[in-house]
C-alpha positions as a Python dict, from the first residue, in 0.01 Angstrom:
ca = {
    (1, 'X'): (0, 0, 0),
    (2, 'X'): (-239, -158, -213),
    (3, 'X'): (-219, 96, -500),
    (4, 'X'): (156, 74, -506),
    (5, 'X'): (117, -275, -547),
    (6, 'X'): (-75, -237, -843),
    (7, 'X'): (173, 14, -954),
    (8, 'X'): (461, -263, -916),
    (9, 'X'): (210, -526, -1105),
    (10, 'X'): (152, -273, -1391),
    (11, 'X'): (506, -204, -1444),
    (12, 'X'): (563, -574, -1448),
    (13, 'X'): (317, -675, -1690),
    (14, 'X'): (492, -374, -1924),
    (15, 'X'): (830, -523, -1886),
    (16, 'X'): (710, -866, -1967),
    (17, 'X'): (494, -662, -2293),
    (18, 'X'): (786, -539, -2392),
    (19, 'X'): (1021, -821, -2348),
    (20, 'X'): (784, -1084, -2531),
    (21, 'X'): (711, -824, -2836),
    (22, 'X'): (1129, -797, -2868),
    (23, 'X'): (1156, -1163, -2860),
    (24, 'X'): (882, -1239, -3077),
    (25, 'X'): (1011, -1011, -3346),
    (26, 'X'): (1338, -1144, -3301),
    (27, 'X'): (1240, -1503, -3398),
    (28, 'X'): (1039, -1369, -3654),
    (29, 'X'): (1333, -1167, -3835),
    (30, 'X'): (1530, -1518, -3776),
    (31, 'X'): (1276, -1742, -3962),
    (32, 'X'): (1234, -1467, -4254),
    (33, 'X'): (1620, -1497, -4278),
    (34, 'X'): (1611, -1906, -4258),
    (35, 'X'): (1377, -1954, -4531),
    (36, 'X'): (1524, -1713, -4712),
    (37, 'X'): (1891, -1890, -4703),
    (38, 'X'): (1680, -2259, -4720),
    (39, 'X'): (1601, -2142, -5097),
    (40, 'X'): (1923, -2097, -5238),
    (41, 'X'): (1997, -2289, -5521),
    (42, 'X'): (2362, -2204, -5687),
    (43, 'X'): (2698, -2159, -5527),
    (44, 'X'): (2723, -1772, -5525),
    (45, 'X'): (2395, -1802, -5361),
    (46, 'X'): (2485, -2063, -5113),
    (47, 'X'): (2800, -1834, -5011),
    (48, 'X'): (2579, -1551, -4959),
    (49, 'X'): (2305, -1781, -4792),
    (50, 'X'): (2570, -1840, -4488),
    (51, 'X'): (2583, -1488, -4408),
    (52, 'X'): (2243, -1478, -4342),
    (53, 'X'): (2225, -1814, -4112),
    (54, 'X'): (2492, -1615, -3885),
    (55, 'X'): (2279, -1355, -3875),
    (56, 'X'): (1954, -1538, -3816),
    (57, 'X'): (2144, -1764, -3534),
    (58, 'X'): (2217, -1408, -3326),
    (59, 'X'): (1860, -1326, -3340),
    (60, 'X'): (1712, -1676, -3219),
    (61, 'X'): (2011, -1930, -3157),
    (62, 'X'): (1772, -2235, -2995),
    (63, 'X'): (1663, -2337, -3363),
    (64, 'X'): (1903, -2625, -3445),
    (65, 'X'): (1763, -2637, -3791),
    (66, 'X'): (1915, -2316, -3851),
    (67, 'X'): (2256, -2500, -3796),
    (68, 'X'): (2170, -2799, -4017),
    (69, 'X'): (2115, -2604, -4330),
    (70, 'X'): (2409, -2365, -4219),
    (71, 'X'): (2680, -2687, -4172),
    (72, 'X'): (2521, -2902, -4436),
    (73, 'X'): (2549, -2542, -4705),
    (74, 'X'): (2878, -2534, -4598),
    (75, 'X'): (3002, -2885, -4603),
    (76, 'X'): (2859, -2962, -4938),
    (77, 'X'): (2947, -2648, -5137),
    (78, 'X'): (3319, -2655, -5035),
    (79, 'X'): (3324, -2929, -5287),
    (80, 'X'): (3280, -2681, -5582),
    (81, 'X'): (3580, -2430, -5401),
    (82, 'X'): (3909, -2428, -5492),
    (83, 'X'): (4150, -2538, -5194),
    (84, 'X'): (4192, -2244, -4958),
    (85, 'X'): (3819, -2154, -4965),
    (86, 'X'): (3719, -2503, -4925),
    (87, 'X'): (3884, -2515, -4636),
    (88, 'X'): (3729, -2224, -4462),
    (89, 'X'): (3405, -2395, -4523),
    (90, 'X'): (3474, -2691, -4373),
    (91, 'X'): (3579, -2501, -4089),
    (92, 'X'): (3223, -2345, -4065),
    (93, 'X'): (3093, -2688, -4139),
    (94, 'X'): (3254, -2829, -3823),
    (95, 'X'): (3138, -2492, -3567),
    (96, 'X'): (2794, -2510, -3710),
    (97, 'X'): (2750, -2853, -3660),
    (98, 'X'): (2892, -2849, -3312),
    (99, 'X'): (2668, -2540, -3232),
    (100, 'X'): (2378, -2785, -3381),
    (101, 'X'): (2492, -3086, -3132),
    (102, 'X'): (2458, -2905, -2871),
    (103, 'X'): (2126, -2790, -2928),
    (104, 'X'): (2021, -3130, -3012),
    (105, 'X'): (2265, -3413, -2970),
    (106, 'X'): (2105, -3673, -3110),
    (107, 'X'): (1955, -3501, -3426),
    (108, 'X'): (2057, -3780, -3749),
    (109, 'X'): (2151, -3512, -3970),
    (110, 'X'): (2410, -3311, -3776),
    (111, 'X'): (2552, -3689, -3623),
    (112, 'X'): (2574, -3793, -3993),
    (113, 'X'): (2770, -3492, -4103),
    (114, 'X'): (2971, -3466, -3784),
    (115, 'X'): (3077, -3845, -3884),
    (116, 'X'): (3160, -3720, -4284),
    (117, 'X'): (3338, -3379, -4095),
    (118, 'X'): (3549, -3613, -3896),
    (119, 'X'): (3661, -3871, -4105),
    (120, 'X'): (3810, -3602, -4383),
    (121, 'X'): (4098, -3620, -4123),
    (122, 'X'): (4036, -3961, -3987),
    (123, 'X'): (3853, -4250, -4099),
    (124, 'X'): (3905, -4473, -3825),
    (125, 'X'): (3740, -4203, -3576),
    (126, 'X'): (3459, -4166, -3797),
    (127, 'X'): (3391, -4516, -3759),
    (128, 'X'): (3409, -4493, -3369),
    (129, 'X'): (3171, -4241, -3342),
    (130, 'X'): (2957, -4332, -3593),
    (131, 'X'): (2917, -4654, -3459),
    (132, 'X'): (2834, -4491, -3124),
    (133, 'X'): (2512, -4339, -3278),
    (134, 'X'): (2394, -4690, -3437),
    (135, 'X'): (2416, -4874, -3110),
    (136, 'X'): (2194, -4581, -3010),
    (137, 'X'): (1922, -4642, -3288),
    (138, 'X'): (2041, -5024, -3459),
    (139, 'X'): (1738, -5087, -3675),
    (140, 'X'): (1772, -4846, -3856),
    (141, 'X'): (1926, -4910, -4220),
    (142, 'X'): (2044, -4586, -4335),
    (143, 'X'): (2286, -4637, -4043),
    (144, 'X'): (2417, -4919, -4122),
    (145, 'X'): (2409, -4852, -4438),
    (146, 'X'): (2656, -4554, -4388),
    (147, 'X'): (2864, -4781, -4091),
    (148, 'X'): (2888, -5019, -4444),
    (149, 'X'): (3092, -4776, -4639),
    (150, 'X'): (3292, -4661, -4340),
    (151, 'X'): (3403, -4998, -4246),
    (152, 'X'): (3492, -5076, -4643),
    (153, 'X'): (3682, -4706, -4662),
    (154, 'X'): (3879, -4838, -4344),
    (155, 'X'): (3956, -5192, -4477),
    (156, 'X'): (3715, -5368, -4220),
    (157, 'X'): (3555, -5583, -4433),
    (158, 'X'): (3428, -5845, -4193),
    (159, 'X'): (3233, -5590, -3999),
    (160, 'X'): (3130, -5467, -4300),
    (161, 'X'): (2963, -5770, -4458),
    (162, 'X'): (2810, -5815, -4106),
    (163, 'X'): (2655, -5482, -4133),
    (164, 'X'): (2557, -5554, -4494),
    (165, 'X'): (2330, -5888, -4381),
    (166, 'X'): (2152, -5685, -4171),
    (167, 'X'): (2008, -5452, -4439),
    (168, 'X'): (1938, -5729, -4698),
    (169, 'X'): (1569, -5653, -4770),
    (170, 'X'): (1573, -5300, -4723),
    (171, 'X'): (1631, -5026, -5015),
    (172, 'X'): (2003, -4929, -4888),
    (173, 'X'): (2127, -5309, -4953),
    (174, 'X'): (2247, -5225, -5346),
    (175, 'X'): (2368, -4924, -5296),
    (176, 'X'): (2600, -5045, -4988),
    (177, 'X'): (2688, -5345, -5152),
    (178, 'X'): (2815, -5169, -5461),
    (179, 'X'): (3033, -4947, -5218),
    (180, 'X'): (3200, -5267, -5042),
    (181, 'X'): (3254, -5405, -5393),
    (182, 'X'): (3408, -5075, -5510),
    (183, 'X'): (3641, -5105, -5221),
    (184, 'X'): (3737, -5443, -5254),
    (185, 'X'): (3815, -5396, -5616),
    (186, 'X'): (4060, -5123, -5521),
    (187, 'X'): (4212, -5289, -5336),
    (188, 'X'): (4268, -5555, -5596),
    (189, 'X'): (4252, -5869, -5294),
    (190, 'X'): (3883, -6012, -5203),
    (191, 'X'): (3951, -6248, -4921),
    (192, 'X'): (3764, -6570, -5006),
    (193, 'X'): (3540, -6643, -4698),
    (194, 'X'): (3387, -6272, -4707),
    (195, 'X'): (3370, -6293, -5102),
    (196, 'X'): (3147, -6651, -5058),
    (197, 'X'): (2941, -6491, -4753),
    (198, 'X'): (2873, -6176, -4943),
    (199, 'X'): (2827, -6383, -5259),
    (200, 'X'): (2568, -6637, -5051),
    (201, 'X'): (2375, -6300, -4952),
    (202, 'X'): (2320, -6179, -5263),
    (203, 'X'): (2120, -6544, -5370),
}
C-alpha cells in the first residue's frame, strides 16, 4: 500500500514537472514575442507587429498588456490606412481592447481607448461612458481633461467649462482650454455667460 502510494505521489509530482515546464515556456515564448512587437517603429512594422500579439495572446492570454499595445497598434496606425484597411483595424482595435477589459476592467489605457473606439460612431456614448470611469477616479486631471474635449466635441459646453475649473492649476488646463476654444470657434456662437466664466478662469 504504502509503495503504491509513493508510486501515485511520484507520478504526480511528474505531471505537475511537466505541466509547469510547458507553461513556463509558454509565457516565455509570449514575452519574447511582446517585446518583440513593443519595438516596432514604422507602419509595415506595426502591421506585422499584430500578427505576433495574436500569436503571443494564444500562448499566455492573462497578460492584458499584451492587449494594450495590440488595440492601441491598431487604433493608431489605421490612421495612416486607406479606408477599407482602416477599418479592419479598428475592428481589431475594438476585440483587443474588449479582450483587455476583461482582463482588467479598470486599466486607464484600454478605458481611454475604449472611450476614442466608441465615440468614432457616437460621441454622445463616449461621453456616457467616459464619464462613468471619472466618477470612478475624479481627481484625476487627465480625465477630465479628456471628459473636456468630449463635452466640447458634443456641444456641452457648460459641463465642459465645469470640467475645465477643476483642472486650472494642473498641466492639462492649456491644452483643454485650447480644445473648448477650437470648438467654440467652429461653431462660430460663444454664448456669453460661459465665454465671461471661462474668460474669469483664465485671470
Amino acid at each position: 500500500m504504502k509503495r503504491k502510494l509513493i508510486i501515485c505521489f511520484g507520478i504526480l509530482l511528474f505531471v505537475l514537472s511537466v505541466y509547469g515546464i510547458t507553461y513556463a515556456s509558454r509565457v516565455t515564448y509570449a514575452q519574447n514575442l511582446y517585446f518583440r512587437a513593443k519595438s516596432a517603429v514604422s507602419l509595415e512594422e506595426s502591421e506585422n507587429m499584430l500578427k505576433f500579439y495574436e500569436s503571443a495572446l494564444r500562448y499566455y492570454g492573462n497578460n492584458y498588456y499584451f492587449c494594450i499595445l495590440a488595440a492601441e497598434n491598431a487604433y493608431y496606425s489605421s490612421f495612416q490606412m486607406a479606408a477599407e484597411n482602416a477599418h479592419k483595424n479598428i475592428i481589431r482595435a475594438q476585440q483587443w481592447c474588449d479582450a483587455g477589459l476583461k482582463l482588467n476592467p479598470y486599466r486607464v489605457q484600454l478605458r481611454r481607448l475604449k472611450t476614442c473606439l466608441i465615440a468614432l460612431n457616437s460621441p454622445m456614448d463616449a461621453v456616457l461612458y467616459w464619464e462613468k470611469y471619472v466618477d470612478w477616479q475624479y481627481w484625476e486631471p487627465a480625465h477630465h481633461a479628456l471628459l473636456i474635449e468630449l463635452y466640447a466635441l458634443t456641444g456641452q459646453y457648460e459641463k465642459a467649462v465645469g470640467s475645465l475649473s477643476l483642472i486650472k492649476d494642473t498641466p492639462y488646463y492649456v491644452e483643454a482650454a485650447k480644445k473648448l476654444d477650437d470648438a467654440w470657434r467652429k461653431e462660430k456662437t460663444l454664448p456669453r455667460e460661459l465665454s465671461e466664466k471661462l474668460s474669469k478662469d483664465n485671470h
